[in-house]
C-alpha positions in Angstrom: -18.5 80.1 -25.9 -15.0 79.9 -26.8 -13.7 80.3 -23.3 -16.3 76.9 -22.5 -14.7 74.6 -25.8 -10.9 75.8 -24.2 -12.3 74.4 -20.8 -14.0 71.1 -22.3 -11.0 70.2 -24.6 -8.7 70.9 -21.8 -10.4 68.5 -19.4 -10.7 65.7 -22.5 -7.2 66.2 -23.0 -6.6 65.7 -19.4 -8.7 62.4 -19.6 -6.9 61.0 -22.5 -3.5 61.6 -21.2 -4.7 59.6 -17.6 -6.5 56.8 -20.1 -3.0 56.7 -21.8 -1.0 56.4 -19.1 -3.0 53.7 -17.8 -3.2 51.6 -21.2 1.1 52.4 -21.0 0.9 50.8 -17.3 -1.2 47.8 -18.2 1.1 46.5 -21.1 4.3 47.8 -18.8 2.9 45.1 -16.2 2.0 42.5 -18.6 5.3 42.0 -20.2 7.2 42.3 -16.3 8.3 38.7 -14.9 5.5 38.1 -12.2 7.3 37.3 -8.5 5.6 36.2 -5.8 6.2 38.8 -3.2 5.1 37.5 0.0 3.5 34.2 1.2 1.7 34.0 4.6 0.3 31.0 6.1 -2.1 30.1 9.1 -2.7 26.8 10.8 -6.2 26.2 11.6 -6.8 23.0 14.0 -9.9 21.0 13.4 -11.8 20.2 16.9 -14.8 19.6 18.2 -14.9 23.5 18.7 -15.8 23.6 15.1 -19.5 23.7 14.2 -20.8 22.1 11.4 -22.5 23.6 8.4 -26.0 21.6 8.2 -25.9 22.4 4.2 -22.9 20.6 3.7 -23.3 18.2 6.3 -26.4 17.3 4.9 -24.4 16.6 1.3 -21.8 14.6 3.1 -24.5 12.0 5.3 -25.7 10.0 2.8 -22.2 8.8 1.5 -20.8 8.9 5.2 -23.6 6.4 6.4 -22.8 4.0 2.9 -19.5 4.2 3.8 -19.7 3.1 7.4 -22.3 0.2 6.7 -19.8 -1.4 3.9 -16.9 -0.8 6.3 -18.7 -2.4 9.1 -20.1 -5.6 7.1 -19.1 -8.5 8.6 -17.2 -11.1 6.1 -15.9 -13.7 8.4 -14.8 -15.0 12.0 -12.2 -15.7 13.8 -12.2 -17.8 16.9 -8.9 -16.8 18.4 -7.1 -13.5 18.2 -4.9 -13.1 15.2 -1.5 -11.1 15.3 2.0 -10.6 14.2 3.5 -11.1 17.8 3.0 -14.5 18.9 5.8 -16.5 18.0 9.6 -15.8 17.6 10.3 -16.1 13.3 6.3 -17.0 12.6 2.8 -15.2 13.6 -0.7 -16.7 13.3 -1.5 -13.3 11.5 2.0 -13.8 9.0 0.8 -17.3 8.1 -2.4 -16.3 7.5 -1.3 -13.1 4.7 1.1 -15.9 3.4 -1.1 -18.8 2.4 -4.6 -16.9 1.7 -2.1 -14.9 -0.5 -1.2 -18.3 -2.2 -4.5 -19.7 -2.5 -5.9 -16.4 -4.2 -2.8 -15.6 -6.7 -1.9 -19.1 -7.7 -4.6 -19.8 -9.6 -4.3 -16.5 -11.4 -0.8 -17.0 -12.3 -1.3 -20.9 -13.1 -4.0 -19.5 -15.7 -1.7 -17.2 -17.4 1.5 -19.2 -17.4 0.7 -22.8 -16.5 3.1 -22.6 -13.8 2.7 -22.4 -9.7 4.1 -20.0 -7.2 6.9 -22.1 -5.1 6.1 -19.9 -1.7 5.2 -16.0 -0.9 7.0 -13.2 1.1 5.9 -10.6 2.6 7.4 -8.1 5.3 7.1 -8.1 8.6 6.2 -4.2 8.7 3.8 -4.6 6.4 1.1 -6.4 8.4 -0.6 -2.8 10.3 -3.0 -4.3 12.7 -4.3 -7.4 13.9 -7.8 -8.7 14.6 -9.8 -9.7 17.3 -11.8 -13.1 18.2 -15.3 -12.6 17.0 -16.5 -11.2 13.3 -13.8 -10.0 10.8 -15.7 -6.9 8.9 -14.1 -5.0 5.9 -12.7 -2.3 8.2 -10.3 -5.3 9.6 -9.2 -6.0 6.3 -8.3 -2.1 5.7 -6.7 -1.9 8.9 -4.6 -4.7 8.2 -3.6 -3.8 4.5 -4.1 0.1 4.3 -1.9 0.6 1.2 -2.4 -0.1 -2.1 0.1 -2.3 -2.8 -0.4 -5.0 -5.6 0.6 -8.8 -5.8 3.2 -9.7 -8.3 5.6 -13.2 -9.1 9.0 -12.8 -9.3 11.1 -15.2 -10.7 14.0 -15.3 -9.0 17.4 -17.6 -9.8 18.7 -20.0 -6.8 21.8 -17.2 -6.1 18.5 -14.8 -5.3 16.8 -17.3 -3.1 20.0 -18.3 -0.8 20.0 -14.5 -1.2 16.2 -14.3 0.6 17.3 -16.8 3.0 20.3 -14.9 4.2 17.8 -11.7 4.4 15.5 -13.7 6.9 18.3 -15.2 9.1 20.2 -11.5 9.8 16.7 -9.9 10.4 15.8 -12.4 12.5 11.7 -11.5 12.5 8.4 -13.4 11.8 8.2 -11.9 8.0 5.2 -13.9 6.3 6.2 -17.1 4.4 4.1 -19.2 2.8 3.5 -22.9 4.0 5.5 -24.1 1.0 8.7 -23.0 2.7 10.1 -24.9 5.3 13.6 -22.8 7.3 15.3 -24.3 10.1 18.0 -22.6 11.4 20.7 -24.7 12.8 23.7 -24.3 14.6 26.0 -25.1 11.1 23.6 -22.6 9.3 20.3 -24.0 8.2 18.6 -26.3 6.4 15.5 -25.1 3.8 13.1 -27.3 1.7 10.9 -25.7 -1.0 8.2 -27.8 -1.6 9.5 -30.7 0.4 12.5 -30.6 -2.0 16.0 -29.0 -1.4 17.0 -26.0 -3.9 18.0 -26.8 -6.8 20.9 -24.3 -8.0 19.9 -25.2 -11.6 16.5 -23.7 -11.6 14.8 -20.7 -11.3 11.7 -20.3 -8.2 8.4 -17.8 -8.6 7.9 -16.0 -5.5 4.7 -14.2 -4.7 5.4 -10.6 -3.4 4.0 -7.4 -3.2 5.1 -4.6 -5.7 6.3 -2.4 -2.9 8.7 -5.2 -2.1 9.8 -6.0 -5.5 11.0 -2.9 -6.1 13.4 -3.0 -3.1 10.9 -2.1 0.1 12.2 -2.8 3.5 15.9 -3.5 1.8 14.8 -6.6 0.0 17.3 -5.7 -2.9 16.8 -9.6 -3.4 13.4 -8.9 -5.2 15.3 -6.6 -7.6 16.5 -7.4 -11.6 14.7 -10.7 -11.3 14.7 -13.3 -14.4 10.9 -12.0 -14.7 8.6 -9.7 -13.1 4.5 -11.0 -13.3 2.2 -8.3 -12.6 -1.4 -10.1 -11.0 -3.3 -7.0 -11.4 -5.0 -8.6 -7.7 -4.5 -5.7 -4.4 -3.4 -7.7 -1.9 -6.1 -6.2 0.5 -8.9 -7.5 -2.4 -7.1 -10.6 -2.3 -7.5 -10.5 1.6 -11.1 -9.7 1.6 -11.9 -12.1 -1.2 -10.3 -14.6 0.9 -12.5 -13.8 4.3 -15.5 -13.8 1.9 -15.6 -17.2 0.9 -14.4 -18.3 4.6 -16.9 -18.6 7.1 -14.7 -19.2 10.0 -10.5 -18.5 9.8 -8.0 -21.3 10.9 -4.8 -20.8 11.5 -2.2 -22.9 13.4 1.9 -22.3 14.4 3.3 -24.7 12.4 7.1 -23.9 12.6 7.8 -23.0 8.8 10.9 -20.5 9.7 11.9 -22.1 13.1 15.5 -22.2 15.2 16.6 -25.2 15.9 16.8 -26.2 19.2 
């Protein structure tokens, strides 16, 4: 009997010195800085090789098929193909952003300040796609603004507009100005109207943007530290498809607004 409570305490002590050593091990780690010791990675290409899982696919239709039938709703139409290529220092598709831009923000800022916008800007690389004769959908709208970019009025001194100016005759490229700008470039330098009126070094000029812009996109250092900054709260893709909305067919003419002069 005694030999079996020697044998029994033996293997208990045995069990509380591993149990001990493991509770010591535990804390030991715990209180060690943690380093990531290795970090392995491994491309996996989605193809058509890849099978569906009906489970989730089944999930996935129902907001797949929404999805498609907004994107494909058709909003308006255009009779003639609209781009950013068909003229030298203007585009039908340019003019267009420009002056539905106008007509959607102006309001809106005339509400909250009871002033107007003197023109609109945008950049050349902003407009992404162009459109097609026949029915404009909502996917033509995405296509054509993808990013979330926001309208916004800057106001801007005189110094900042012959600033703008000198921005549009070195790049030399159809970025989007609004009808209320008129730019001839001559061979003395050029001749601009605002409004039908000449600048007016003594006051100051609100210019519809985009927010990417105003915070120097595409080098327009111009837009930056302006007099004021007016945030719309308005996408400029809403105001696009806002604008398509209410237009049952889209017009749009070449009418020499940023021109050389011959």
């Amino acid at each position: 009997m005694a030999k079996l409570i020697k044998i029994i305490s033996i293997s208990a002590m045995k069990k509380f010195i591993i149990f001990f050593f493991i509770i010591i091990g535990l804390f030991s780690c715990k209180n060690l800085p943690q380093q990531i010791v290795k970090i392995e990675g491994k491309q996996v290409p989605i193809t058509d090789t890849i099978s569906s899982t009906q489970a989730i696919e089944s999930i996935i239709k129902p907001y797949r098929e929404k999805v498609e039938k907004e994107m494909n709703t058709v909003i308006s139409y255009t009779p003639k193909e609209l781009n950013r290529t068909d003229a030298k220092l203007e585009s039908s598709l340019g003019n267009l952003m420009a002056d539905l831009s106008y007509e959607r923000a102006n309001p809106v800022f005339q509400s909250r300040t009871g002033k107007n916008i003197d023109f609109v800007m945008f950049n050349y690389g902003g407009i992404r796609a162009g459109i097609s004769k026949g029915n404009i959908t909502n996917e033509n709208a995405f296509n054509l603004m993808p990013f979330e970019n926001s309208l916004v009025v800057v106001e801007l001194t005189s110094e900042k507009i012959n600033g703008l100016i000198n921005y549009l005759i070195i790049e030399n490229k159809a970025h989007p100005l609004s009808k209320q700008i008129n730019l001839v470039i001559t061979e003395s330098g050029y001749d601009l109207k605002i409004n039908n009126k000449p600048i007016d070094n003594s006051k100051t000029y609100f210019v519809l943007t985009s927010d990417y812009l105003q915070n120097g996109g595409d080098n327009m250092n111009f837009f930056k530290n302006p007099v004021n900054v007016y945030k719309l709260d308005y996408k400029v893709r809403n105001a696009i498809i806002d604008y398509f909305k209410e237009t049952d067919t889209i017009r749009v003419t070449l009418d020499g607004r940023f021109r050389k002069e011959n």
